[in-house]
C-alpha positions as CSV (number, residue, x, y, z in Angstrom):
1,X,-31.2,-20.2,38.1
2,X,-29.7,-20.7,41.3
3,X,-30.4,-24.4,43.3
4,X,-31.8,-24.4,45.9
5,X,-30.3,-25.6,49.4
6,X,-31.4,-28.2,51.5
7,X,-30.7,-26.8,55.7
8,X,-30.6,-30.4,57.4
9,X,-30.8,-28.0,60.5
10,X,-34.0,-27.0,59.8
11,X,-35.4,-30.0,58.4
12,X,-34.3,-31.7,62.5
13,X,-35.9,-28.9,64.1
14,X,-39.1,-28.8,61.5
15,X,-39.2,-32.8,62.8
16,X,-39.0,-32.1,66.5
17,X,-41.6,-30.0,66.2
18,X,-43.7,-32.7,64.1
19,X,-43.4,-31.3,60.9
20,X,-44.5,-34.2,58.2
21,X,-41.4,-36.1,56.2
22,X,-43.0,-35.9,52.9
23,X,-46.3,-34.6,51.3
24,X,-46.7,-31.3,49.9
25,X,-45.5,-29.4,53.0
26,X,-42.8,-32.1,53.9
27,X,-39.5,-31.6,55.2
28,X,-38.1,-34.0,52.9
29,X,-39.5,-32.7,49.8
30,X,-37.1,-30.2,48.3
31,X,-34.4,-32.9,48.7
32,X,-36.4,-35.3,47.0
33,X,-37.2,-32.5,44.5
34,X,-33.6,-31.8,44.5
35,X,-32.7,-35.7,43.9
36,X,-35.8,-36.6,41.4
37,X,-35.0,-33.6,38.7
38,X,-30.9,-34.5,39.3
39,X,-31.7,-37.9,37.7
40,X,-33.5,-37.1,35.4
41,X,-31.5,-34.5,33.6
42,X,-28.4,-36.7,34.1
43,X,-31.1,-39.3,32.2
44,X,-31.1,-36.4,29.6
45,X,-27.8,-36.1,29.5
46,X,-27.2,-39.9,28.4
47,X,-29.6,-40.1,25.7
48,X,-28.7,-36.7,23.8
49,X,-25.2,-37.3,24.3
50,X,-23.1,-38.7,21.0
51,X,-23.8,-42.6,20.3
52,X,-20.7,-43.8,19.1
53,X,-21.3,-47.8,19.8
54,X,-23.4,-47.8,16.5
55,X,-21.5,-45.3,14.4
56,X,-23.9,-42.4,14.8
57,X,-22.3,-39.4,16.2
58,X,-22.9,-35.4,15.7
59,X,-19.4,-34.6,16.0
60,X,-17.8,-37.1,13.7
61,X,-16.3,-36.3,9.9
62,X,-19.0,-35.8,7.3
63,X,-22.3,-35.7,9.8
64,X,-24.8,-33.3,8.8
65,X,-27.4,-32.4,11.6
């Protein structure tokens, strides 16, 4: 899946011509789209990854998953 790009050149001239900031058309919603599912896969990220402050880790010696 490719990511999609945010064109801050169109999003100026989509405002000059009184395009709405947000809402389901908005200018600004890819990027917020963009932002919102950045966070929370780096959210993702931190809670699957290895927790080795309280000795439970997938990669260490001896753990079976």
């Amino acid at each position: 899946m490719t990511a999609p790009t945010f064109d801050i050149n169109a999003a100026i001239q989509a405002l000059c011509e009184g395009q709405d900031l947000t809402g389901k058309d908005g200018i600004l919603t890819p990027l917020i789209k963009k932002l919102t599912e950045a966070a929370l896969n780096a959210e993702l990220v931190g809670h699957l990854a290895p927790n080795r402050k309280n000795g439970y880790c997938f990669d260490s010696p001896g753990a079976s998953i």
